[in-house]
C-alpha positions in Angstrom: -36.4 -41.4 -173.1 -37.5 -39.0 -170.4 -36.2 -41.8 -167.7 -32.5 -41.5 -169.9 -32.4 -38.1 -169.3 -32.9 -37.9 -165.9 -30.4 -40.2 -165.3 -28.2 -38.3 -167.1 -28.8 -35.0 -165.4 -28.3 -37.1 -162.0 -25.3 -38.4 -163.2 -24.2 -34.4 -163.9 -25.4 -33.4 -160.4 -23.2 -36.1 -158.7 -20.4 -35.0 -160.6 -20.4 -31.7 -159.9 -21.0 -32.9 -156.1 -17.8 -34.4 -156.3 -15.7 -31.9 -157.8 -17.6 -29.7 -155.5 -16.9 -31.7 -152.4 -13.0 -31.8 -153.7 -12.8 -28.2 -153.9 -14.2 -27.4 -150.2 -11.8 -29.9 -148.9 -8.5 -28.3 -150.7 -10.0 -25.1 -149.2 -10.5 -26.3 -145.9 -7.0 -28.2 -146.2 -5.3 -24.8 -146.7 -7.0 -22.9 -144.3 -6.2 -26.1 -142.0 -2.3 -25.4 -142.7 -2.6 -21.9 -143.0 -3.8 -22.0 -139.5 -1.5 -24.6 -138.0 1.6 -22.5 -139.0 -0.2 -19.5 -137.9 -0.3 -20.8 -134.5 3.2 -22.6 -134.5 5.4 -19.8 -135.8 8.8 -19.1 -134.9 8.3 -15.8 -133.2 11.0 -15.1 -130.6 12.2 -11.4 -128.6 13.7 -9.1 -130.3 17.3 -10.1 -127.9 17.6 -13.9 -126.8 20.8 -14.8 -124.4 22.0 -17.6 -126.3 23.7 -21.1 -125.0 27.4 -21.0 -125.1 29.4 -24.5 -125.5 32.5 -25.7 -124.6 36.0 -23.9 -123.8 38.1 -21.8 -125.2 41.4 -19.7 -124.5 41.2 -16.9 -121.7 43.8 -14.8 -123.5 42.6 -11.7 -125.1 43.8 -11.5 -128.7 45.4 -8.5 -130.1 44.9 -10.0 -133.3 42.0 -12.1 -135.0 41.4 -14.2 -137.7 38.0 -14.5 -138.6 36.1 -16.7 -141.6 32.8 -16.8 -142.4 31.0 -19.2 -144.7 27.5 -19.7 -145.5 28.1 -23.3 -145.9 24.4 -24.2 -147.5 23.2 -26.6 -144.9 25.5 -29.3 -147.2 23.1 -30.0 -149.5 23.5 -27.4 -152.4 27.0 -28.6 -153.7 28.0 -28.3 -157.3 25.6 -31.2 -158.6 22.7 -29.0 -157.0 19.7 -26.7 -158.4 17.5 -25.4 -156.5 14.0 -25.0 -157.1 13.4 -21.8 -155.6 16.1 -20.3 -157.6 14.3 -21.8 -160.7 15.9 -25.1 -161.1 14.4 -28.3 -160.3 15.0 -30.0 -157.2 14.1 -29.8 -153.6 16.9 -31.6 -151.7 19.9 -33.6 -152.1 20.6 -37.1 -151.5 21.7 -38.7 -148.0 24.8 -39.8 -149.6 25.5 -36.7 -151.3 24.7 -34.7 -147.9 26.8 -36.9 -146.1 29.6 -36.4 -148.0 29.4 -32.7 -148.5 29.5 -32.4 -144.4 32.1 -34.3 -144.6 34.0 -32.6 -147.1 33.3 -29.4 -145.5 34.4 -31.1 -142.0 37.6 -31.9 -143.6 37.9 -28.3 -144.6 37.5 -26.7 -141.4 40.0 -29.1 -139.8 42.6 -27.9 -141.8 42.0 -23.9 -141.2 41.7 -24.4 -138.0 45.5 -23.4 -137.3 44.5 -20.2 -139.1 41.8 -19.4 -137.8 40.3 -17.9 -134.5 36.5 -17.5 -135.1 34.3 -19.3 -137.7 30.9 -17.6 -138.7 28.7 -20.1 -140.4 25.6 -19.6 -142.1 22.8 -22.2 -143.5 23.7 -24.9 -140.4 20.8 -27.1 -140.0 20.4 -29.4 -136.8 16.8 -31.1 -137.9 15.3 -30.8 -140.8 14.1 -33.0 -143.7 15.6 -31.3 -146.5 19.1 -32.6 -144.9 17.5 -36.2 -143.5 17.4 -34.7 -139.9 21.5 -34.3 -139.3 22.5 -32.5 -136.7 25.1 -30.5 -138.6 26.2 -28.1 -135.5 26.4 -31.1 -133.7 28.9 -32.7 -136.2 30.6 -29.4 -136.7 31.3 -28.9 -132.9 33.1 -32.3 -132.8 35.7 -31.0 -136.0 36.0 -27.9 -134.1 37.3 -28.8 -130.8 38.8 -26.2 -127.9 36.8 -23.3 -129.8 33.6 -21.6 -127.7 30.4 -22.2 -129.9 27.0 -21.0 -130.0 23.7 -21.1 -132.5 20.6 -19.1 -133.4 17.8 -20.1 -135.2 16.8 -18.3 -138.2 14.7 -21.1 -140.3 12.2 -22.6 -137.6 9.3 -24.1 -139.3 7.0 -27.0 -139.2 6.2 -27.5 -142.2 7.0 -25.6 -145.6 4.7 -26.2 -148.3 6.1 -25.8 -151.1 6.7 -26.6 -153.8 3.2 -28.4 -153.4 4.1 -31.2 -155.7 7.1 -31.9 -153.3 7.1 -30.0 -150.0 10.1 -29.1 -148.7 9.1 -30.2 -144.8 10.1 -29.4 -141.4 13.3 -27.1 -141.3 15.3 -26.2 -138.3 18.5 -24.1 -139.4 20.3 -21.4 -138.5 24.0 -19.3 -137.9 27.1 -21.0 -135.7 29.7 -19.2 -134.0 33.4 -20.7 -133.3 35.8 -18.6 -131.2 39.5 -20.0 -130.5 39.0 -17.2 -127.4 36.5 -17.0 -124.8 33.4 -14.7 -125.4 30.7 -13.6 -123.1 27.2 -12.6 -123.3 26.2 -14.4 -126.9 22.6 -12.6 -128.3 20.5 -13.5 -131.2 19.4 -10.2 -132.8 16.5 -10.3 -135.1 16.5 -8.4 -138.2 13.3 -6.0 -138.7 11.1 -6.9 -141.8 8.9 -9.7 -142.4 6.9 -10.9 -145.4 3.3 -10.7 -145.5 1.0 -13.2 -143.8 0.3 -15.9 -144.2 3.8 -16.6 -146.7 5.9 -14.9 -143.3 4.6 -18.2 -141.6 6.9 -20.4 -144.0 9.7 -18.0 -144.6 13.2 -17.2 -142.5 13.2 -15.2 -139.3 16.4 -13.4 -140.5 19.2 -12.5 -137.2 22.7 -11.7 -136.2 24.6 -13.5 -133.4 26.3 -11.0 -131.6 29.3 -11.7 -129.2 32.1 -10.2 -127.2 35.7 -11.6 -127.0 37.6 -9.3 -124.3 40.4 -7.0 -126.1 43.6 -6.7 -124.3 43.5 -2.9 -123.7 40.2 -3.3 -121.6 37.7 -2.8 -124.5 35.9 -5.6 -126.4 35.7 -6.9 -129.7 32.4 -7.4 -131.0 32.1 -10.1 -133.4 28.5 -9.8 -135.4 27.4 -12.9 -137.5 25.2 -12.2 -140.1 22.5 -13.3 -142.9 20.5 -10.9 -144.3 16.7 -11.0 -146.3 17.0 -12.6 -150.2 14.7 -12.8 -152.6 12.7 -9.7 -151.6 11.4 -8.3 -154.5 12.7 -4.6 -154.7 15.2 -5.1 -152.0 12.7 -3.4 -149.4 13.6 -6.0 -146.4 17.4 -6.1 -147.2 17.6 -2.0 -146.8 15.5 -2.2 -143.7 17.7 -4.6 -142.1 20.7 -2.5 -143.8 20.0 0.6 -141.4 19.3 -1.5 -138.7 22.3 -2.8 -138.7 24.7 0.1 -139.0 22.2 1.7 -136.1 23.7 -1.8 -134.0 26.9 -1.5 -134.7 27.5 2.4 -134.5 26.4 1.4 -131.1 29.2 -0.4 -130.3 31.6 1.5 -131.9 30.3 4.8 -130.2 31.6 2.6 -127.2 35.1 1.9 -128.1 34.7 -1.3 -128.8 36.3 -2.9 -132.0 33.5 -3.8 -134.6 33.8 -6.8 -137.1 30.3 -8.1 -138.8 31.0 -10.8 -141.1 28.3 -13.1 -143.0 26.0 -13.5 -146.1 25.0 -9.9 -147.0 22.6 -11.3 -149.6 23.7 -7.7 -151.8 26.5 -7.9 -154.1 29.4 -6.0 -152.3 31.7 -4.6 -155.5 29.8 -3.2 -158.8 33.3 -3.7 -160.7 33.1 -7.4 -160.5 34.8 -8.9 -163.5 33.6 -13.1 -163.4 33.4 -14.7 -166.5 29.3 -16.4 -167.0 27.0 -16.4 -169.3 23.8 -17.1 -167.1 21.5 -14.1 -167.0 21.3 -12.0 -163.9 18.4 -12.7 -161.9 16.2 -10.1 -160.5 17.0 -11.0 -157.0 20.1 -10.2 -156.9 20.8 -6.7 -155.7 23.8 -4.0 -155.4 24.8 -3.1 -152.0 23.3 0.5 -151.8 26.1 3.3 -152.0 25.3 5.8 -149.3 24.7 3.2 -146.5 28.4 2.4 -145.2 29.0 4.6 -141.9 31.4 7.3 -142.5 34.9 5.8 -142.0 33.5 2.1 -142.3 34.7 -0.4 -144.9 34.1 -3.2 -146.5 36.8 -5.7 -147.3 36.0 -9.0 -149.5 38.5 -10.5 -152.2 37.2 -9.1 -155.6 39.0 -12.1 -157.5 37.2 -15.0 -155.3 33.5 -15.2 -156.3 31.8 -15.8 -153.4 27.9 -17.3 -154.6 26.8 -19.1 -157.7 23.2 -19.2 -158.8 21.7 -22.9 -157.9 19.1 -22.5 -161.0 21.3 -25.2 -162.5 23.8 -27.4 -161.6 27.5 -25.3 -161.3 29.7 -25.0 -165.1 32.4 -22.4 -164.6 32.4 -19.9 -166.9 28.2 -20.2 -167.5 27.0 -20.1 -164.1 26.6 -16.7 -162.9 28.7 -16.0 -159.7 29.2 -13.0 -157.8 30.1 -11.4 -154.2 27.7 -11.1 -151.8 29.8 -12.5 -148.5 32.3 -10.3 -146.5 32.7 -8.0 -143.9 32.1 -4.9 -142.5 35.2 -3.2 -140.2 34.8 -0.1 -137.8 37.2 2.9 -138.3 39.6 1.5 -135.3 39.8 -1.9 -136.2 42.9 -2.4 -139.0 42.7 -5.1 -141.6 45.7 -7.1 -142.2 44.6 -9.3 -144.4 41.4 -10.5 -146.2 41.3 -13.9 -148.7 38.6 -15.5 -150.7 39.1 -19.0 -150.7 38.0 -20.9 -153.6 36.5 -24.1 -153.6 34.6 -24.2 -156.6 31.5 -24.4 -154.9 32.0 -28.1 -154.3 30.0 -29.1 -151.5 28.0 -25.4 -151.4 26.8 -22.2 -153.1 29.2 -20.1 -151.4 32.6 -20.0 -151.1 34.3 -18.7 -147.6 36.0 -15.4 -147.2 38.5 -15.1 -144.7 39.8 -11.6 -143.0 42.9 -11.4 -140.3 42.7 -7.6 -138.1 44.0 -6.3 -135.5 43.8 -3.1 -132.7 44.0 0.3 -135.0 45.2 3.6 -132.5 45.3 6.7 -134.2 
Protein backbone atom coordinates (compact mmCIF):
# COMPACT_ATOMS: atom_id res chain seq x y z
CA UNK A 1 0.00 0.00 0.00
CA UNK A 2 2.66 2.45 1.04
CA UNK A 3 4.72 1.45 -2.37
CA UNK A 4 0.97 2.47 -4.22
CA UNK A 5 1.17 5.66 -2.87
CA UNK A 6 4.33 6.62 -3.65
CA UNK A 7 3.95 5.84 -6.99
CA UNK A 8 1.06 7.85 -7.11
CA UNK A 9 2.56 10.94 -5.67
CA UNK A 10 5.55 10.38 -8.31
CA UNK A 11 3.21 10.07 -10.85
CA UNK A 12 1.67 13.75 -9.58
CA UNK A 13 5.14 15.19 -9.42
CA UNK A 14 5.88 14.28 -13.11
CA UNK A 15 2.76 15.81 -14.04
CA UNK A 16 3.12 18.88 -12.63
CA UNK A 17 6.80 18.78 -14.19
CA UNK A 18 5.28 18.69 -17.40
CA UNK A 19 2.74 21.25 -17.25
CA UNK A 20 5.40 23.04 -15.44
CA UNK A 21 7.97 22.54 -18.20
CA UNK A 22 5.02 23.59 -20.84
CA UNK A 23 4.44 26.71 -19.10
CA UNK A 24 8.24 27.94 -18.99
CA UNK A 25 8.44 27.21 -22.64
CA UNK A 26 5.15 29.38 -23.73
CA UNK A 27 6.89 31.97 -21.52
CA UNK A 28 10.13 31.73 -22.95
CA UNK A 29 8.39 31.42 -26.49
CA UNK A 30 6.80 34.89 -25.98
CA UNK A 31 9.60 36.57 -24.61
CA UNK A 32 11.51 34.84 -27.73
CA UNK A 33 8.98 36.71 -30.14
CA UNK A 34 8.51 39.60 -28.11
CA UNK A 35 12.21 40.13 -28.48
CA UNK A 36 12.61 39.20 -32.17
CA UNK A 37 10.09 42.00 -33.13
CA UNK A 38 11.67 44.20 -30.69
CA UNK A 39 14.74 44.09 -32.53
CA UNK A 40 13.31 43.90 -36.13
CA UNK A 41 10.86 46.81 -35.95
CA UNK A 42 9.99 49.03 -38.71
CA UNK A 43 11.40 52.25 -37.23
CA UNK A 44 12.29 54.70 -40.02
CA UNK A 45 13.08 59.02 -39.86
CA UNK A 46 10.73 61.06 -39.30
CA UNK A 47 11.24 62.40 -43.45
CA UNK A 48 12.36 59.51 -46.01
CA UNK A 49 13.03 60.78 -49.84
CA UNK A 50 11.10 58.21 -51.46
CA UNK A 51 11.71 56.29 -55.08
CA UNK A 52 9.86 57.81 -57.89
CA UNK A 53 8.88 55.46 -61.04
CA UNK A 54 8.33 55.91 -64.37
CA UNK A 55 7.25 59.14 -66.58
CA UNK A 56 4.82 61.36 -66.64
CA UNK A 57 3.63 64.65 -68.46
CA UNK A 58 5.94 67.89 -67.99
CA UNK A 59 2.94 70.19 -68.26
CA UNK A 60 1.78 71.93 -65.17
CA UNK A 61 -1.91 71.46 -64.69
CA UNK A 62 -4.15 74.21 -63.98
CA UNK A 63 -6.61 71.72 -63.08
CA UNK A 64 -6.55 68.27 -61.21
CA UNK A 65 -8.42 65.37 -60.78
CA UNK A 66 -7.60 63.45 -57.94
CA UNK A 67 -9.08 59.89 -56.41
CA UNK A 68 -8.19 58.31 -53.60
CA UNK A 69 -9.13 54.76 -52.56
CA UNK A 70 -8.20 52.73 -49.69
CA UNK A 71 -8.45 49.64 -51.79
CA UNK A 72 -8.01 46.97 -48.78
CA UNK A 73 -4.88 45.17 -49.96
CA UNK A 74 -7.78 43.07 -52.30
CA UNK A 75 -8.58 40.77 -49.87
CA UNK A 76 -11.57 42.33 -47.73
CA UNK A 77 -14.28 42.27 -50.65
CA UNK A 78 -17.86 41.81 -49.95
CA UNK A 79 -17.60 38.02 -49.03
CA UNK A 80 -15.06 39.22 -46.20
CA UNK A 81 -15.04 39.62 -42.22
CA UNK A 82 -12.50 40.40 -40.52
CA UNK A 83 -11.38 39.12 -37.41
CA UNK A 84 -10.11 42.11 -35.89
CA UNK A 85 -13.27 43.90 -36.52
CA UNK A 86 -15.00 40.89 -34.67
CA UNK A 87 -15.72 38.59 -37.44
CA UNK A 88 -14.05 35.53 -38.13
CA UNK A 89 -11.51 35.25 -40.62
CA UNK A 90 -7.90 36.11 -41.18
CA UNK A 91 -7.44 36.26 -44.92
CA UNK A 92 -9.01 35.67 -48.18
CA UNK A 93 -8.46 33.06 -50.63
CA UNK A 94 -5.80 33.23 -53.61
CA UNK A 95 -8.57 32.99 -55.93
CA UNK A 96 -10.71 35.40 -54.42
CA UNK A 97 -7.51 37.87 -54.08
CA UNK A 98 -6.71 37.33 -57.40
CA UNK A 99 -9.76 38.35 -58.62
CA UNK A 100 -10.41 41.34 -56.52
CA UNK A 101 -6.91 42.86 -57.91
CA UNK A 102 -8.11 42.23 -60.84
CA UNK A 103 -11.40 43.62 -60.59
CA UNK A 104 -9.96 46.64 -59.10
CA UNK A 105 -7.27 46.67 -62.02
CA UNK A 106 -10.08 46.75 -64.33
CA UNK A 107 -11.53 49.67 -62.48
CA UNK A 108 -8.63 51.91 -62.57
CA UNK A 109 -8.25 51.35 -66.28
CA UNK A 110 -11.22 52.78 -66.96
CA UNK A 111 -10.92 56.20 -64.75
CA UNK A 112 -7.84 56.60 -66.03
CA UNK A 113 -9.16 59.22 -68.69
CA UNK A 114 -10.53 60.95 -65.66
CA UNK A 115 -8.23 61.02 -63.59
CA UNK A 116 -4.69 62.72 -62.96
CA UNK A 117 -3.48 61.41 -59.50
CA UNK A 118 -4.59 58.16 -57.71
CA UNK A 119 -4.01 58.01 -53.88
CA UNK A 120 -4.25 54.42 -52.70
CA UNK A 121 -4.24 53.11 -49.41
CA UNK A 122 -3.87 49.29 -47.98
CA UNK A 123 -1.32 48.26 -51.16
CA UNK A 124 0.52 45.30 -50.13
CA UNK A 125 3.71 44.19 -52.15
CA UNK A 126 4.70 40.96 -49.75
CA UNK A 127 2.76 39.70 -47.36
CA UNK A 128 1.03 36.45 -46.41
CA UNK A 129 -2.33 37.63 -45.71
CA UNK A 130 -2.39 38.41 -49.67
CA UNK A 131 -0.09 35.10 -50.76
CA UNK A 132 2.96 37.38 -51.26
CA UNK A 133 1.52 39.62 -54.54
CA UNK A 134 3.11 42.39 -55.37
CA UNK A 135 0.01 44.51 -55.74
CA UNK A 136 2.04 48.04 -56.56
CA UNK A 137 3.81 46.06 -58.89
CA UNK A 138 0.53 44.89 -60.73
CA UNK A 139 -0.95 48.23 -60.22
CA UNK A 140 1.93 50.08 -61.91
CA UNK A 141 1.55 48.00 -65.04
CA UNK A 142 -2.62 49.17 -65.29
CA UNK A 143 -1.47 52.53 -64.69
CA UNK A 144 0.96 53.30 -67.36
CA UNK A 145 2.52 56.94 -68.32
CA UNK A 146 1.56 58.10 -64.61
CA UNK A 147 4.77 58.96 -62.08
CA UNK A 148 4.34 56.54 -59.01
CA UNK A 149 5.80 56.16 -55.69
CA UNK A 150 5.15 53.98 -52.20
CA UNK A 151 5.67 54.22 -48.49
CA UNK A 152 5.52 51.69 -46.16
CA UNK A 153 3.24 51.85 -43.32
CA UNK A 154 2.64 48.00 -42.33
CA UNK A 155 6.31 46.50 -42.08
CA UNK A 156 6.30 43.57 -39.90
CA UNK A 157 7.75 40.18 -39.55
CA UNK A 158 5.57 38.47 -38.01
CA UNK A 159 2.06 39.40 -36.45
CA UNK A 160 0.86 37.09 -33.94
CA UNK A 161 -2.31 37.18 -33.84
CA UNK A 162 -4.93 35.89 -33.70
CA UNK A 163 -2.70 33.06 -32.04
CA UNK A 164 -4.83 30.30 -33.19
CA UNK A 165 -4.15 31.60 -36.80
CA UNK A 166 -1.38 34.31 -37.06
CA UNK A 167 -1.82 36.71 -39.50
CA UNK A 168 2.22 36.56 -40.67
CA UNK A 169 4.61 38.69 -42.34
CA UNK A 170 2.96 41.94 -43.71
CA UNK A 171 4.56 44.45 -46.05
CA UNK A 172 1.86 47.16 -47.06
CA UNK A 173 1.58 50.55 -47.48
CA UNK A 174 0.15 54.04 -49.57
CA UNK A 175 0.75 54.41 -53.64
CA UNK A 176 0.86 57.55 -55.51
CA UNK A 177 -0.14 57.94 -59.41
CA UNK A 178 0.32 61.36 -60.92
CA UNK A 179 -0.61 61.81 -64.85
CA UNK A 180 2.00 65.03 -64.20
CA UNK A 181 5.46 64.99 -63.20
CA UNK A 182 6.16 65.54 -59.39
CA UNK A 183 9.34 66.11 -57.54
CA UNK A 184 10.76 65.58 -54.18
CA UNK A 185 8.30 62.49 -53.02
CA UNK A 186 8.59 62.15 -48.74
CA UNK A 187 7.12 59.71 -46.44
CA UNK A 188 5.92 61.61 -43.38
CA UNK A 189 5.26 59.64 -40.27
CA UNK A 190 2.36 60.32 -38.18
CA UNK A 191 3.31 60.96 -34.28
CA UNK A 192 1.66 58.38 -31.87
CA UNK A 193 2.51 54.90 -31.28
CA UNK A 194 0.83 52.15 -29.22
CA UNK A 195 2.52 50.87 -26.20
CA UNK A 196 5.25 48.27 -26.34
CA UNK A 197 5.52 45.57 -26.97
CA UNK A 198 1.81 45.60 -29.09
CA UNK A 199 3.60 48.90 -31.18
CA UNK A 200 6.03 46.07 -32.47
CA UNK A 201 2.99 44.37 -34.35
CA UNK A 202 0.98 47.32 -35.22
CA UNK A 203 1.05 50.12 -38.36
CA UNK A 204 3.62 52.80 -38.52
CA UNK A 205 0.94 55.30 -39.70
CA UNK A 206 2.41 58.21 -42.74
CA UNK A 207 1.53 60.54 -45.40
CA UNK A 208 3.25 60.60 -48.86
CA UNK A 209 3.81 64.03 -49.63
CA UNK A 210 4.48 65.34 -53.25
CA UNK A 211 4.79 68.37 -55.42
CA UNK A 212 3.42 68.67 -59.00
CA UNK A 213 4.65 72.29 -60.39
CA UNK A 214 1.53 74.76 -60.84
CA UNK A 215 1.54 76.84 -63.81
CA UNK A 216 1.73 80.32 -62.06
CA UNK A 217 5.27 79.26 -60.50
CA UNK A 218 3.80 77.82 -57.22
CA UNK A 219 3.26 74.13 -56.43
CA UNK A 220 0.64 71.88 -55.70
CA UNK A 221 1.07 69.70 -52.83
CA UNK A 222 -0.59 66.55 -53.07
CA UNK A 223 -0.71 64.76 -49.34
CA UNK A 224 -1.75 60.99 -49.28
CA UNK A 225 -3.07 59.89 -46.21
CA UNK A 226 -4.03 57.01 -43.58
CA UNK A 227 -4.61 57.93 -40.32
CA UNK A 228 -4.58 55.64 -36.65
CA UNK A 229 -7.98 53.24 -36.20
CA UNK A 230 -8.88 51.37 -33.56
CA UNK A 231 -7.45 53.53 -30.88
CA UNK A 232 -9.44 53.43 -28.09
CA UNK A 233 -10.57 57.01 -27.14
CA UNK A 234 -9.36 58.42 -30.36
CA UNK A 235 -6.04 59.71 -28.59
CA UNK A 236 -3.62 58.77 -31.66
CA UNK A 237 -6.10 59.93 -34.37
CA UNK A 238 -6.24 63.61 -32.69
CA UNK A 239 -2.48 63.59 -32.27
CA UNK A 240 -1.94 62.86 -35.76
CA UNK A 241 -5.05 65.43 -36.50
CA UNK A 242 -2.88 68.46 -35.29
CA UNK A 243 -0.02 67.26 -36.75
CA UNK A 244 -1.36 67.33 -39.80
CA UNK A 245 -3.03 70.69 -40.16
CA UNK A 246 0.55 71.99 -38.44
CA UNK A 247 2.03 70.23 -42.13
CA UNK A 248 -0.15 71.50 -44.24
CA UNK A 249 -0.61 75.20 -42.82
CA UNK A 250 3.04 74.92 -43.76
CA UNK A 251 2.52 74.72 -47.14
CA UNK A 252 -0.20 76.84 -47.54
CA UNK A 253 1.59 79.69 -45.52
CA UNK A 254 3.82 79.21 -48.77
CA UNK A 255 1.44 79.74 -51.45
CA UNK A 256 1.33 76.60 -52.41
CA UNK A 257 -2.09 74.83 -53.33
CA UNK A 258 -2.93 72.15 -50.63
CA UNK A 259 -4.95 68.90 -51.38
CA UNK A 260 -4.69 65.89 -48.62
CA UNK A 261 -6.79 63.09 -49.70
CA UNK A 262 -6.98 59.46 -47.98
CA UNK A 263 -8.48 57.27 -45.22
CA UNK A 264 -9.15 59.65 -42.32
CA UNK A 265 -10.21 56.78 -40.14
CA UNK A 266 -12.96 59.65 -38.46
CA UNK A 267 -16.33 59.82 -39.86
CA UNK A 268 -16.30 63.15 -41.89
CA UNK A 269 -20.34 64.37 -41.79
CA UNK A 270 -22.47 63.78 -38.38
CA UNK A 271 -25.67 64.13 -40.73
CA UNK A 272 -25.07 60.92 -42.38
CA UNK A 273 -28.33 59.37 -43.40
CA UNK A 274 -27.35 55.31 -44.56
CA UNK A 275 -29.76 52.91 -44.06
CA UNK A 276 -28.11 49.65 -41.48
CA UNK A 277 -29.07 47.96 -38.81
CA UNK A 278 -25.57 46.84 -37.46
CA UNK A 279 -24.61 48.55 -34.16
CA UNK A 280 -22.02 51.28 -34.21
CA UNK A 281 -18.82 50.04 -32.96
CA UNK A 282 -16.79 51.87 -30.53
CA UNK A 283 -14.01 52.48 -32.92
CA UNK A 284 -15.52 54.42 -34.89
CA UNK A 285 -15.16 58.14 -34.21
CA UNK A 286 -16.49 61.73 -35.33
CA UNK A 287 -14.12 63.99 -36.92
CA UNK A 288 -13.60 66.56 -34.03
CA UNK A 289 -15.35 70.02 -34.82
CA UNK A 290 -12.82 72.66 -34.00
CA UNK A 291 -9.83 71.08 -35.81
CA UNK A 292 -10.37 72.29 -39.58
CA UNK A 293 -7.96 75.39 -40.17
CA UNK A 294 -9.95 78.49 -40.55
CA UNK A 295 -11.02 78.77 -44.20
CA UNK A 296 -10.25 74.88 -44.79
CA UNK A 297 -12.89 72.42 -46.04
CA UNK A 298 -13.70 69.28 -46.29
CA UNK A 299 -15.45 67.94 -49.36
CA UNK A 300 -16.70 64.05 -49.58
CA UNK A 301 -20.11 62.91 -51.28
CA UNK A 302 -22.55 62.61 -48.38
CA UNK A 303 -24.75 60.18 -50.47
CA UNK A 304 -21.76 57.61 -51.31
CA UNK A 305 -20.82 55.63 -48.15
CA UNK A 306 -17.44 55.33 -48.17
CA UNK A 307 -16.53 52.13 -45.46
CA UNK A 308 -18.53 49.21 -44.30
CA UNK A 309 -17.82 47.32 -41.16
CA UNK A 310 -15.96 43.76 -42.11
CA UNK A 311 -17.46 42.11 -38.69
CA UNK A 312 -19.50 40.23 -41.21
CA UNK A 313 -19.81 39.58 -44.65
CA UNK A 314 -21.43 42.96 -46.59
CA UNK A 315 -25.83 43.02 -46.78
CA UNK A 316 -26.87 46.40 -47.75
CA UNK A 317 -29.18 47.85 -45.74
CA UNK A 318 -27.64 45.76 -42.30
CA UNK A 319 -24.09 46.40 -42.59
CA UNK A 320 -23.23 49.60 -41.06
CA UNK A 321 -21.52 51.97 -43.50
CA UNK A 322 -20.33 55.38 -43.19
CA UNK A 323 -17.74 58.26 -44.39
CA UNK A 324 -14.59 58.30 -43.26
CA UNK A 325 -12.58 58.96 -46.84
CA UNK A 326 -12.15 62.38 -48.47
CA UNK A 327 -10.32 65.37 -48.62
CA UNK A 328 -9.04 68.27 -47.08
CA UNK A 329 -8.70 71.61 -49.55
CA UNK A 330 -6.68 74.87 -48.61
CA UNK A 331 -8.56 78.32 -48.86
CA UNK A 332 -6.93 78.99 -52.56
CA UNK A 333 -7.48 75.85 -54.04
CA UNK A 334 -11.38 75.77 -55.69
CA UNK A 335 -13.36 72.57 -55.86
CA UNK A 336 -15.09 71.88 -58.99
CA UNK A 337 -16.29 68.86 -58.41
CA UNK A 338 -16.23 65.94 -55.84
CA UNK A 339 -18.03 62.22 -56.45
CA UNK A 340 -18.33 59.17 -54.43
CA UNK A 341 -18.27 56.28 -56.55
CA UNK A 342 -20.05 53.37 -55.48
CA UNK A 343 -19.05 50.02 -55.91
CA UNK A 344 -20.82 48.23 -53.39
CA UNK A 345 -17.80 47.35 -51.72
CA UNK A 346 -17.20 44.52 -54.15
CA UNK A 347 -13.73 43.75 -54.06
CA UNK A 348 -12.98 46.13 -50.74
CA UNK A 349 -14.25 47.89 -47.52
CA UNK A 350 -14.05 51.23 -49.04
CA UNK A 351 -15.37 52.73 -51.76
CA UNK A 352 -13.33 55.60 -53.78
CA UNK A 353 -14.02 59.32 -53.61
CA UNK A 354 -13.10 61.33 -56.39
CA UNK A 355 -12.54 65.35 -56.26
CA UNK A 356 -11.71 67.63 -59.61
CA UNK A 357 -9.97 71.50 -58.40
CA UNK A 358 -8.47 73.89 -59.76
CA UNK A 359 -6.19 77.43 -59.09
CA UNK A 360 -8.62 79.82 -56.65
CA UNK A 361 -7.34 83.84 -56.90
CA UNK A 362 -9.21 86.10 -54.85
Amino acid sequence: MRNFKNRSCMKGIGTLEVVGAILVAGVLAFAGLVGYLTVTDYNPPKIVKLAADGKALEKAPIKLSILTWNIGYAGLGKNMDFFYDGGKHVRDTKENTIKNLEDISKFLERMKEKVDVFLMQEVDIDSDRTYRINEYERLKKVLQGYMSTFAFNYHVNFVPVPYTNPLGRVRSGLAVFSRYKFFDPVRIALPGQYPWPKNTAMLDRCMIKTYIPAPDGKKWVIYNTHNSAYDKGGKLRRMQLLFIKEEALKEYEKGNYVVIGGDWNSILDDDLHFEYKEKLQEFYMPLPKDWLPKGWKFYYDKNVPTNRSVKAPYKKGETFVTVIDGFLVSPNVRVIQVKGIDLNFENSDHNPVMITVTIHHR
